[in-house]
C-alpha positions in Angstrom: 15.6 5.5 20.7 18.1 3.6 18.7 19.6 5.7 15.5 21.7 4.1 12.6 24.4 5.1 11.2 26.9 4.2 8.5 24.4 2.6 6.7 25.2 4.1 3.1 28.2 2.1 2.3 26.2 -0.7 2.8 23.2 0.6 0.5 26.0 1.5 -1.9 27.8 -1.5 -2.5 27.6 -4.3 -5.7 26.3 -7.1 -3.2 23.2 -5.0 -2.4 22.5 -3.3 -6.1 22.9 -6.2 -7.6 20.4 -8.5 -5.6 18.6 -5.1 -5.9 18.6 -5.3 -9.6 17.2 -8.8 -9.5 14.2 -8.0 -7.3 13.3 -5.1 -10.1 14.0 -7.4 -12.9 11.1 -10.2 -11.4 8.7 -10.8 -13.4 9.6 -8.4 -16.2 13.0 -10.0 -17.8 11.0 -10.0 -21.5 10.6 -6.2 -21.4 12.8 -4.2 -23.6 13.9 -2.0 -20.7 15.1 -4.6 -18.6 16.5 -6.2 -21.2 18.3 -3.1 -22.4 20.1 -3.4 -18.8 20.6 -6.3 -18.7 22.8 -6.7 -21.3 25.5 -4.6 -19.5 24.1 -5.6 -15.8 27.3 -5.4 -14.3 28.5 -1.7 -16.2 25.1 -0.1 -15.5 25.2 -1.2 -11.8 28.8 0.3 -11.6 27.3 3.8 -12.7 24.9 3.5 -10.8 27.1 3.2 -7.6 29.6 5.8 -9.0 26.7 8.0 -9.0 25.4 7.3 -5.5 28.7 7.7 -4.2 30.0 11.0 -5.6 26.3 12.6 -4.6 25.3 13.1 -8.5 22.6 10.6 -8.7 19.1 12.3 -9.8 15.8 10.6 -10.3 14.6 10.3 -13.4 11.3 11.0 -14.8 7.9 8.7 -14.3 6.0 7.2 -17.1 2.5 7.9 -16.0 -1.1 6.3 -16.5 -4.4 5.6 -14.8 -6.0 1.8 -13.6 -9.8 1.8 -13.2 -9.8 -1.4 -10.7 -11.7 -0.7 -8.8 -11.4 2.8 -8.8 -9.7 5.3 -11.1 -5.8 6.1 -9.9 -2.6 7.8 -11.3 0.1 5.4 -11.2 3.8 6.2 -12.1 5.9 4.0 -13.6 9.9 4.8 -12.5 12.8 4.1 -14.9 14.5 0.9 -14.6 17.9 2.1 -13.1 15.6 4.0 -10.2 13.7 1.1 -9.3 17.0 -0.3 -9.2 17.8 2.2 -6.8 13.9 2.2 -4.8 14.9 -1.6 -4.2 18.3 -1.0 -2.9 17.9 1.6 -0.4 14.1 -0.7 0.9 16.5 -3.4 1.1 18.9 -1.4 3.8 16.4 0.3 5.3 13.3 -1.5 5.3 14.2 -4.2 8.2 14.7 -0.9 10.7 11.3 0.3 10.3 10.3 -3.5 10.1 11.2 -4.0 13.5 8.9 -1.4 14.7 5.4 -2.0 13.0 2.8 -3.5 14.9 1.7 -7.1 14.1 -1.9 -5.8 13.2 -0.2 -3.8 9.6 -1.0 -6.1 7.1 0.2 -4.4 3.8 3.2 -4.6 1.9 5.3 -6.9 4.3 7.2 -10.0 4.2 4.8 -12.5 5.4 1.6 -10.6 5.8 -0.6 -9.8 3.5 -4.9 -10.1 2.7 -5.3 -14.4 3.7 -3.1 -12.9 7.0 -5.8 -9.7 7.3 -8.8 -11.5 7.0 -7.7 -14.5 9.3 -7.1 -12.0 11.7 -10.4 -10.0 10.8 -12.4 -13.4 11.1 -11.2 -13.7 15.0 -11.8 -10.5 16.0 -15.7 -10.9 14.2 -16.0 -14.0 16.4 -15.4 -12.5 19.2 -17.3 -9.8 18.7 -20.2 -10.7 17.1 -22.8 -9.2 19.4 -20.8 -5.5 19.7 -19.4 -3.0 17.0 -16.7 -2.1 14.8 -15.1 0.8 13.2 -14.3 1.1 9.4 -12.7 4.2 8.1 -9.8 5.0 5.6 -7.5 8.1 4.7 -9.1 10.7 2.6 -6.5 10.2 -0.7 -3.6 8.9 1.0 -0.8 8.5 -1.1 -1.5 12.0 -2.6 -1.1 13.6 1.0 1.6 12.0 2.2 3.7 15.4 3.7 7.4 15.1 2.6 8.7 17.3 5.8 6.7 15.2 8.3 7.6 12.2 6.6 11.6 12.6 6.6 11.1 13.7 10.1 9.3 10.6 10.9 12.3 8.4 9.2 15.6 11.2 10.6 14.3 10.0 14.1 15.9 6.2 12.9 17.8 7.3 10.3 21.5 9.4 11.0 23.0 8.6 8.4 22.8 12.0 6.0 23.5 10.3 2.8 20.8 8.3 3.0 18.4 11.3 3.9 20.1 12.9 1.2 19.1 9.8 -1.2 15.5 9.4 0.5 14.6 13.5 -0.1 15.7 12.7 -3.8 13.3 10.0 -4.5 10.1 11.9 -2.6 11.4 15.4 -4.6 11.0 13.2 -7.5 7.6 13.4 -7.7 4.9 16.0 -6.1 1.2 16.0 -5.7 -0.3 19.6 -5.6 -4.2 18.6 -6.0 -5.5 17.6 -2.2 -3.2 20.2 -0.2 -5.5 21.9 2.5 -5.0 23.6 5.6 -4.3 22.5 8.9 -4.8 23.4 12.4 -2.0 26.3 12.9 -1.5 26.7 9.3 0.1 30.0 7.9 -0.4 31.5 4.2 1.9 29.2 2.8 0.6 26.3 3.9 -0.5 25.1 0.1 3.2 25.2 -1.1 4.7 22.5 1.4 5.7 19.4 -0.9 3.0 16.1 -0.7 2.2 13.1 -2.1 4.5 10.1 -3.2 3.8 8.3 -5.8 1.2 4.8 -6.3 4.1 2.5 -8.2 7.2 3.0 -6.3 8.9 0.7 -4.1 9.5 3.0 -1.4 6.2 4.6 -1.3 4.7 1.4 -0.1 7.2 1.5 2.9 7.0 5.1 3.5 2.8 4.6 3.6 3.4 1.7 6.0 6.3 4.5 8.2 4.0 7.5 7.6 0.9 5.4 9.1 2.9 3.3 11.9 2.3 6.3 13.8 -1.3 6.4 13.9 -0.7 2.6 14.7 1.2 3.6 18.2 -1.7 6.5 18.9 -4.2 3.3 18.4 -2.3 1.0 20.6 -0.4 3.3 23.2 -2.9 6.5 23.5 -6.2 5.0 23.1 -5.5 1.8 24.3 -7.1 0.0 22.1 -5.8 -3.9 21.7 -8.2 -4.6 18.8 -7.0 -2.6 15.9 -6.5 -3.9 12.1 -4.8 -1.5 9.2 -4.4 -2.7 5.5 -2.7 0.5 4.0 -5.2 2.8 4.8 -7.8 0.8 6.1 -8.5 0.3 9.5 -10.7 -1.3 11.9 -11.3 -0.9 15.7 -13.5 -3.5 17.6 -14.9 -2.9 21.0 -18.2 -3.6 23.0 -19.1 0.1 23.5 -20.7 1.9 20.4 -19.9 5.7 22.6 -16.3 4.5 22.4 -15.6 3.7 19.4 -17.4 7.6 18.2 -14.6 8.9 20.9 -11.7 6.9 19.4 -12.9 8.3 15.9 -13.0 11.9 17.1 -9.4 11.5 18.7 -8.4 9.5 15.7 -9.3 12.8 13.4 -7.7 15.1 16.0 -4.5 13.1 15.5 -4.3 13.3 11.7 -4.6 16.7 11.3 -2.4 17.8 14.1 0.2 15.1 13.3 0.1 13.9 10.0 -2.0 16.4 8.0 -4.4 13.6 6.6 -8.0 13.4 7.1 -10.6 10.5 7.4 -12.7 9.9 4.4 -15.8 11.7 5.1 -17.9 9.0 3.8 -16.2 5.9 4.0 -16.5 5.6 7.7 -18.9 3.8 9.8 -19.8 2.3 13.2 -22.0 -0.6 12.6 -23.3 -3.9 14.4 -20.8 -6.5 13.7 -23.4 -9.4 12.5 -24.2 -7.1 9.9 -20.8 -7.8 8.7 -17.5 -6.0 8.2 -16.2 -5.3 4.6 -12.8 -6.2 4.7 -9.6 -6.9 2.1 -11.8 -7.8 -0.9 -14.5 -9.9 1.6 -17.3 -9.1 3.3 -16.9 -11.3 7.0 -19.6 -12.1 9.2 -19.6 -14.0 12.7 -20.6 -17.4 11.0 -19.2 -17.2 8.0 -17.0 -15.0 4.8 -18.6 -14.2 1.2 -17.8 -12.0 -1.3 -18.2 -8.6 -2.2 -20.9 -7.7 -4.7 -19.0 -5.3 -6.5 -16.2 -8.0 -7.0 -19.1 -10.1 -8.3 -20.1 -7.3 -11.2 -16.3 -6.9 -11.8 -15.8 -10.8 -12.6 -18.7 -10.8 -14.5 -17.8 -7.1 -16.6 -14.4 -8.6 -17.1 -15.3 -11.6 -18.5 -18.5 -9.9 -20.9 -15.1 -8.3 -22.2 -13.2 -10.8 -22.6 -15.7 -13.0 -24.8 -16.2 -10.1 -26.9 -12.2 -10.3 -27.4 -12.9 -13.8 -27.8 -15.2 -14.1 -30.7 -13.2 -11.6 -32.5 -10.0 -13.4 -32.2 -8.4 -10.6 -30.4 -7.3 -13.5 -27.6 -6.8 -17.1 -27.4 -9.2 -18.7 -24.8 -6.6 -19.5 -21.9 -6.8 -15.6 -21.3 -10.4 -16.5 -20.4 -9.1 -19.1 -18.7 -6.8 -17.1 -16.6 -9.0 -14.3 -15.8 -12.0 -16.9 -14.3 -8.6 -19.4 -12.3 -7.8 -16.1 -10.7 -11.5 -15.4 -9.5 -11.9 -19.0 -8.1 -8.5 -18.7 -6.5 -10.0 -15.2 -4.8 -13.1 -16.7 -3.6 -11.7 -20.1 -2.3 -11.3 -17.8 0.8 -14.7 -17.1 1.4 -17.8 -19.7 1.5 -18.8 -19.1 -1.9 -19.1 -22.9 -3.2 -22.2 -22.9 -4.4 -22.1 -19.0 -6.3 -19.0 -20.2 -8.3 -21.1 -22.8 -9.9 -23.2 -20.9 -10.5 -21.1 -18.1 -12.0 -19.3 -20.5 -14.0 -22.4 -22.1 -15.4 -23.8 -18.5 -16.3 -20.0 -17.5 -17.7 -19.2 -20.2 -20.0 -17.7 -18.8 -23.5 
């Protein structure tokens, strides 16, 4: 296997912090902290590489909070200059691993993405409209993410030590204590190895998409199996055999806890007909046609009750309304949903 080196010069110089700088500043050039950079860009990217270079850079501290959409999560908000940093070292390092993922890894890549996922989704329902499928996701991934197995997992590409150096920084950064459990083989201390990398960074979406590209190989190389989707932690296995796709589930659950200490959710997993349709990326796809989700229906509708209130008390202008039903429509243009819109839209006016 092919290792690279000499790779932290490269993450280290103004060419690549600076175009890493613009990639953090997208999209948010009107907050104050961005703003505070960038007024001395160029003198705050400088530190920044005097830092990485002499071996004195440490992360900062994360702004935390929780989102409720769907679901409730902790999500921590770097500082500027480390985003700065998360961006920089993705940008060296991201187009290794990049390489290696299958084409069936939807999330958080160049060109991929949920249209991609459930294009691909809808072929595999076609063509196996009279068999099965298997849905199941990662008991609370990001939070068990295992720092040792996870640098081991990257060192295999990875010789250069500064950059381990840099990459053990960022995941030290930031801990998660709550999910740790025990493991086939585990000793006493089991509970105290480091976990969990945090929902907001940069690099935890490529170290989710590194951690997992080794289930991804088990899938494709061990079980054989050629039709396999993941989004994050989402996956899907079609076959025409309802015994083999319990097997590959059992293996599957083998493999995480010997290999990558995670479980599978115990509740969101199923092996179902595929005409009764397969929930996927935000849809819900059947062989003859896409629609969508129920609970995405509620959401619109919850959202926008909100929003009127707002509305009526002058709280916000109606383009917010506006906004929040364009980005609904643009959602369900994907699905065959013509008719429900105007529906929804008749029933939603302000």
């Amino acid at each position: 296997m092919r290792t690279y080196k000499n790779l932290y010069e490269q993450l280290c110089s103004f060419k690549n912090l600076y175009q890493a700088f613009r990639q953090a500043a997208k999209g948010k050039r009107l907050r104050s902290y961005c703003a505070e950079f960038s007024y001395n860009r160029e003198q705050n990217i400088f530190a920044i590489r005097d830092e990485l270079l002499s071996g004195v850079y440490r992360h900062g501290s994360y702004r935390e909070f929780e989102v409720a959409d769907p679901k409730r999560r902790q999500v921590k908000a770097a500082e500027f200059r480390d985003r700065v940093v998360h961006h920089a070292l993705c940008n060296v390092i991201e187009p290794i691993f990049e390489a290696r993922f299958i084409f069936d890894n939807f999330a958080c890549r160049k060109g991929k993405g949920t249209l991609l996922a459930l294009g691909r989704c809808k072929k595999f329902v076609k063509r196996f409209k009279c068999d099965y499928v298997l849905k199941a996701d990662i008991s609370k991934y990001f939070y068990s993410v295992d720092h040792a197995i996870l640098l081991k997992i990257i060192g295999r590409k990875i010789a250069d030590e500064r950059v381990m150096s840099l990459i053990r920084e960022i995941l030290s950064s930031s801990q998660d204590s709550r999910f740790r459990d025990y493991f086939p083989n585990d000793d006493l201390f089991a509970l105290q190895r480091p976990t969990g990398i945090p929902i907001g960074n940069l690099t935890s979406q490529l170290f989710a998409n590194i951690y997992l590209n080794e289930l991804d190989y088990f899938v494709k190389h061990e079980l054989k199996h050629k039709y396999y989707l993941r989004y994050m932690d989402d996956f899907l296995l079609f076959s025409t055999d309802k015994k083999e796709l319990f097997v590959a589930l059992k293996r599957i659950e083998v493999f995480l806890a010997e290999n990558l200490r995670l479980r599978a959710h115990p509740v969101k997993r199923i092996i179902s007909p595929v005409k009764c349709g397969v929930d996927w990326v935000g849809y819900k796809v059947y062989p003859w046609t896409v629609r969508i989700r129920r609970m995405n229906i509620f959401r619109f509708r919850k959202r926008n009750r909100y929003l009127r209130n707002l509305y009526h008390h002058k709280k916000i202008s109606a383009r917010k309304i506006g906004d929040s039903i364009a980005s609904f429509c643009g959602y369900s243009r994907w699905a065959d949903a013509g008719r429900l819109i105007k529906q929804l839209l008749e029933i939603e006016i302000f």
